[in-house]
N, C-alpha and C positions, 0 to 999 in steps of 0.2 A: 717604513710605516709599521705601527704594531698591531698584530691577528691581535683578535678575543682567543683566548686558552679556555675559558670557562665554557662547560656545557649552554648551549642556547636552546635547546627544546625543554618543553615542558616533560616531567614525567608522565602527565597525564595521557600525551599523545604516541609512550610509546608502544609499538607493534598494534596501531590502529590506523597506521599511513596511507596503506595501500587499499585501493577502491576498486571494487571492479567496475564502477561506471566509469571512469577515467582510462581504462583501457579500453572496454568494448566499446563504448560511444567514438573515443579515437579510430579505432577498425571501420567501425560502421560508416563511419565519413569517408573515411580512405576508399573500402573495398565492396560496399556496398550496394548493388541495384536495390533492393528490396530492403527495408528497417524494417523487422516486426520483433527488433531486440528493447530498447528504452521504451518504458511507457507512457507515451503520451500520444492521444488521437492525430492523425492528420487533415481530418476534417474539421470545417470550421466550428466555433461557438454558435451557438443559437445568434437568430436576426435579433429576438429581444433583448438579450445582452448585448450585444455588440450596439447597439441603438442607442441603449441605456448609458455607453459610454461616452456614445459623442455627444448625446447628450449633456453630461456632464461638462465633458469638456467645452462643447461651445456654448453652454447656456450662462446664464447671465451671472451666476453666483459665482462669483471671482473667490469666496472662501473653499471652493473644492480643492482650489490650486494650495490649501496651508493645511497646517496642523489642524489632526482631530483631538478628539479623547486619545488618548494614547491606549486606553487598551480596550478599545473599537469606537469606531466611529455609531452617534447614538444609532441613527436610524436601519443600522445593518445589525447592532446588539440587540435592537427591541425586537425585530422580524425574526432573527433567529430564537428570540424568547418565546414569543409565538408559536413560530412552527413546533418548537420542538415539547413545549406545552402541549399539544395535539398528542407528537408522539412518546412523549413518557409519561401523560397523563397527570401531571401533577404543575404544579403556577411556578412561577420562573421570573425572577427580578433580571431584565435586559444588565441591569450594572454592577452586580456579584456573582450571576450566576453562570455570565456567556463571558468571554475575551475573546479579541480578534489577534490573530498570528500572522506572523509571515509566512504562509502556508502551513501547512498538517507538517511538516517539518520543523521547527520551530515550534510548535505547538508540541509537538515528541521531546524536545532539547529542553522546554520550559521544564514539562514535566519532571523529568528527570534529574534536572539542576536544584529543583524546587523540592523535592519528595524524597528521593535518594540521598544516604547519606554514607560515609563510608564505612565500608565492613557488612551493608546491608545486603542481602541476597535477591534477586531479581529474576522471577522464574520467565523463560522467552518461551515459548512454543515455536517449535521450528516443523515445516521449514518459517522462516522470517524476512520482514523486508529488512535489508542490511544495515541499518543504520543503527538498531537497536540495541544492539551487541556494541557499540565502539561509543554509544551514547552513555550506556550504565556505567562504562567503564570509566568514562570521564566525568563522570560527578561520581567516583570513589566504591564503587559498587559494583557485586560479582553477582554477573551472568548464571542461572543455572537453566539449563534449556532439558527440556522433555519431549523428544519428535511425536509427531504425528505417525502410526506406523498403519500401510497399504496393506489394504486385506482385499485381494481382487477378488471379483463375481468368477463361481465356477459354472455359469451358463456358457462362457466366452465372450459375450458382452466386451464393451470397452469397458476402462474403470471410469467412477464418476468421480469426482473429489469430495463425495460423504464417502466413500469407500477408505477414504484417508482417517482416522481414527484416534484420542487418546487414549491411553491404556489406562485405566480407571484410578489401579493403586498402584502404578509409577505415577502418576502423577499426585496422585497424593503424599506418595513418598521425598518430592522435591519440597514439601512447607515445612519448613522449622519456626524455632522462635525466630529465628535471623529473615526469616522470611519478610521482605517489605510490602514489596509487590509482585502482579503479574501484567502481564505483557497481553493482551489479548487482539488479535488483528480478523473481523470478521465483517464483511468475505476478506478472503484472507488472500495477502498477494506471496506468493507467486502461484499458490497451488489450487484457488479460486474457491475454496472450500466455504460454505454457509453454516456457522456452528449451529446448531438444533436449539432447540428451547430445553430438551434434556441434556444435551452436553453441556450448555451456557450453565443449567442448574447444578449440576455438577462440581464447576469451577465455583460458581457464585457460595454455595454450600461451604466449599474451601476454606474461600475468602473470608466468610463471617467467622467461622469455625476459628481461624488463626491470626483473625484480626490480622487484617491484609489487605492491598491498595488494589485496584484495577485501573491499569491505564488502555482506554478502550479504545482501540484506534480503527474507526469505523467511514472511513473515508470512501468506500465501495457503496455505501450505503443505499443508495437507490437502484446499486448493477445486480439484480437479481435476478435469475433464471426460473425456467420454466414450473414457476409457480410458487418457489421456494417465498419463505418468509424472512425478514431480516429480523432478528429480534434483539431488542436491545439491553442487553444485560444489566445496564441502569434501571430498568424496570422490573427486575426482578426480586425480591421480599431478601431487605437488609442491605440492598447494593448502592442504592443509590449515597446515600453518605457517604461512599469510602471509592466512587468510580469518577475521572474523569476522562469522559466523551471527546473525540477527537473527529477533525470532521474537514471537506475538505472544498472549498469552490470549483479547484481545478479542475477535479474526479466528479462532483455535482453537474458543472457547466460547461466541463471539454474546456474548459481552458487556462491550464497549467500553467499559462507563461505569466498568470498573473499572480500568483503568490500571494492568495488572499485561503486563511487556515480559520479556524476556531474551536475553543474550547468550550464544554459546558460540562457544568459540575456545580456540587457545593461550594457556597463561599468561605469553608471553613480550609477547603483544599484548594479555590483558586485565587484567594487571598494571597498563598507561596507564590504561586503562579505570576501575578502580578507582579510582585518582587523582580522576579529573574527578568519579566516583558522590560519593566521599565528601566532594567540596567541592563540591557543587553540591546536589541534593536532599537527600542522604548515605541517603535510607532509604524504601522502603513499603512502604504500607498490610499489617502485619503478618496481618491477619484476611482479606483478600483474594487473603496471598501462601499461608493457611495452606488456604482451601478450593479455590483454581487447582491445590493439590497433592493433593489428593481427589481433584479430577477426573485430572488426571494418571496417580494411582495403580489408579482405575477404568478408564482405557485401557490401561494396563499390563497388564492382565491380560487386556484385549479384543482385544488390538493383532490385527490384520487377522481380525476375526470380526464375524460379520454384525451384532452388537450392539453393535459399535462407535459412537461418536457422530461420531465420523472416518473409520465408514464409511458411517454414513446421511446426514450433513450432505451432502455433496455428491450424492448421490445425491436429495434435495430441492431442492438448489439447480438441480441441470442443469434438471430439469423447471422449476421457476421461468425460467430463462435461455429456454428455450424457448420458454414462452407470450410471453414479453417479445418475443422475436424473430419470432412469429407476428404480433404486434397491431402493430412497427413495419412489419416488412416490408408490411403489409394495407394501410400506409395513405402508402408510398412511401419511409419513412423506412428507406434500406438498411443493415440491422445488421451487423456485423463481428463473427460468432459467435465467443466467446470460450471458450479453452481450458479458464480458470482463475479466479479471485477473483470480486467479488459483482456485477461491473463488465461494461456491454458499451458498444460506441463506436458510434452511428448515423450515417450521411451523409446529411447534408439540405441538399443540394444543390436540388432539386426543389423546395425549399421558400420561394427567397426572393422570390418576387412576395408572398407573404403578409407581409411584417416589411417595413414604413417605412421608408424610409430615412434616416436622422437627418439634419440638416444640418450640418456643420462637426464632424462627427463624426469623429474616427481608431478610434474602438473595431473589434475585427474583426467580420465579419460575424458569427462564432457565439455572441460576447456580447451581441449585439443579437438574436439569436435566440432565447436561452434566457431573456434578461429578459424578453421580450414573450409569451415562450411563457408563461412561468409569470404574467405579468401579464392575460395574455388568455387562457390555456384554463386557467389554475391547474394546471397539471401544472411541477415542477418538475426539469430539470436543471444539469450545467456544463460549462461549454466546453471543448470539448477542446483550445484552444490554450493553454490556461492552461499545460498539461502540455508546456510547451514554453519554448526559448530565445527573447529576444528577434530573435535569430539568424534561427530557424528558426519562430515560432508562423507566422507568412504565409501558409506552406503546408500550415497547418492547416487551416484557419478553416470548412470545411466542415463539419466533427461535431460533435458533443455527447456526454457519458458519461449514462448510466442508471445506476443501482443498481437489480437485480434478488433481493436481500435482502431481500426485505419479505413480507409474508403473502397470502397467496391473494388477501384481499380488496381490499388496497391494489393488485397488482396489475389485480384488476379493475378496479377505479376508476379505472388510470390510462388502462385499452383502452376503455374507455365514451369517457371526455376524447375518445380519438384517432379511435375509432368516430365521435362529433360530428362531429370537426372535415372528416372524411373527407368525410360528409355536405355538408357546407357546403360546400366545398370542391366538390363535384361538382355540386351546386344552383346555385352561382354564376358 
């Protein structure tokens, strides 16, 4: 019988194979008491979601079970037109100006397939969530990333994640003509960071300055902390033309598993948009798209009042962020108090007499740390270099991410782990 000789991968896919959610999600199941590595809550979805669905499903309109609009179902595009007419201040056609994704995932891939073109330059701000770097690269377009650089408080304080910073003129130094777009993630995951309304103006400045796209991936968008503002860089003088909004049900409503995303923008940019939706997925989950807009419709009417679910969720979560930030700091592992999303960044530094040194090893110190960890105290994280350039991980490699997402009791479970190890650690 005769092999293929010919090459079978795409160019576009190579040296973008390897994933770090494919390995540590594998560990985590294997060797794990404790997940507080993949981000997603372990607590349920709110009762009105969840209601909203069986609803759906058992009520009498047998068209839930088919095809919608293909790029949103109406009554989820018109409530997101709505709300978000509130918050950018300006009117919003439901059927140019919103599209429904297969998660903020897909809604990233649209972008990119649709707006990117090759040879174009694509500025990331790192640290990043990982997809965005193997995304530019696959619609023809080179990554140029600009880290955020840590300026810690000299009181002793812990650091916070505004402490995390761009540098004004590197960053202005990444826009050329080749310049398409930027990458903009706020709160930002992994390092939970809330960009200011002077830093956003900053970038937005940029942007007009060198005729430049913003892809605004704001899917944290209601996890904000102890008073911080989210501000939405679409609403800033010249942005709105040239930005589109990224947004996310899973991260609004704790429930990830449902892969309901959306975009909002001009219709002049998600016109493209539409292109890539209809030749690539072309459609979803209609019964998903029809109860995300229940819940929607339910905040509409709560929008900034105490029974809000976008007003309690983070006011649950800070306190979760907290205890998290108590049981690391107790046991040396220095947290980087985060602004915003479900996410905090630890320094454990103090920690590498305890993790082996491998032999002939290049991995960075912090992937050997999080493997070991979870292999020997079953508490699971991931490394915070991953959320970086091969450029720049180097001067990572000190931290790890947490999810602080989880339930009273998981959190417990994970302070007993560090309680132990604390122990030991002082015993020995």
């Amino acid at each position: 019988q005769a092999k293929m000789s010919r090459p079978v991968q795409a160019r576009r896919l190579e040296g973008i194979d390897k994933n770090i959610w494919v390995e540590f999600v594998k560990l985590a199941a294997t060797y794990s008491k404790v997940n507080l590595g993949q981000g997603f809550p372990d607590f349920p979805a709110p009762d009105f979601l969840t209601e909203a669905l069986t609803r759906a499903l058992g009520g009498g309109n047998h068209m839930l079970h088919q095809y919608t609009r293909a790029f949103g179902h109406p009554p989820l595009v018109k409530v997101l037109a709505q709300f978000f007419e509130k918050l950018l201040g300006r009117d919003l056609d439901p059927m140019t100006n919103v599209m429904v994704t297969v998660g903020a995932y897909q809604a990233l891939f649209c972008c990119f397939q649709a707006l990117v073109d090759e040879g174009d330059e694509v500025i990331i701000i790192e640290p990043f969530f990982d997809c965005y770097e193997p995304m530019v690269k696959m619609a023809g377009g080179t990554p140029v990333f600009v880290p955020l650089r840590p300026n810690p408080p000299k009181d002793g304080k812990l650091m916070s994640s505004a402490d995390w910073q761009l540098d004004p003129a590197e960053l202005a130094s990444k826009f050329s003509e080749r310049t398409k777009a930027i990458v903009l993630n706020s709160p930002n995951n992994p390092l939970g960071k809330v960009f200011s309304r002077g830093e956003l103006g900053q970038i937005a400045e940029l942007c007009v300055k060198h005729d430049v796209l913003c892809i605004s991936d704001e899917v944290y968008e209601w996890l904000v902390y102890d008073g911080k503002e989210h501000v939405r860089i679409a609403s800033l003088q010249g942005m709105w033309d040239r930005t589109v909004i990224i947004g996310s049900a899973g991260k609004t409503f704790s429930a990830t598993g449902w892969k309901v995303g959306w975009v909002v923008g001009p219709d002049r940019l998600l016109q493209h948009l539409r292109t890539v939706h209809q030749n690539s997925v072309y459609h979803c989950a209609t019964i998903a798209q029809e109860a995300v807009a229940q819940g929607f419709q339910r905040e509409l009417v709560l929008y900034g009042k105490p029974d809000s679910y976008f007003v309690q969720l983070p006011k649950e979560l800070q306190q979760k962020r907290d205890w998290l930030v108590q049981s690391l700091d107790a046991v040396g592992m220095k947290p980087i108090v985060p602004e915003g999303t479900y996410f905090l960044v630890a320094d454990i530094s103090q920690f590498k007499s305890d993790v082996p040194d491998v032999p002939n090893s290049d991995e960075p110190y912090d992937y050997r740390f999080a493997k070991w960890m979870v292999k020997n105290k079953g508490l699971a994280a991931i490394p915070l270099s991953a959320f970086y350039s091969e450029a720049h991980k180097n001067n990572y490699t000190n931290f790890i991410r947490f999810c602080f997402a989880k339930e009273e009791a998981t959190l417990k479970a994970a302070n007993d782990i560090l309680q132990k190890w604390k122990q030991e650690k002082s015993s020995s």
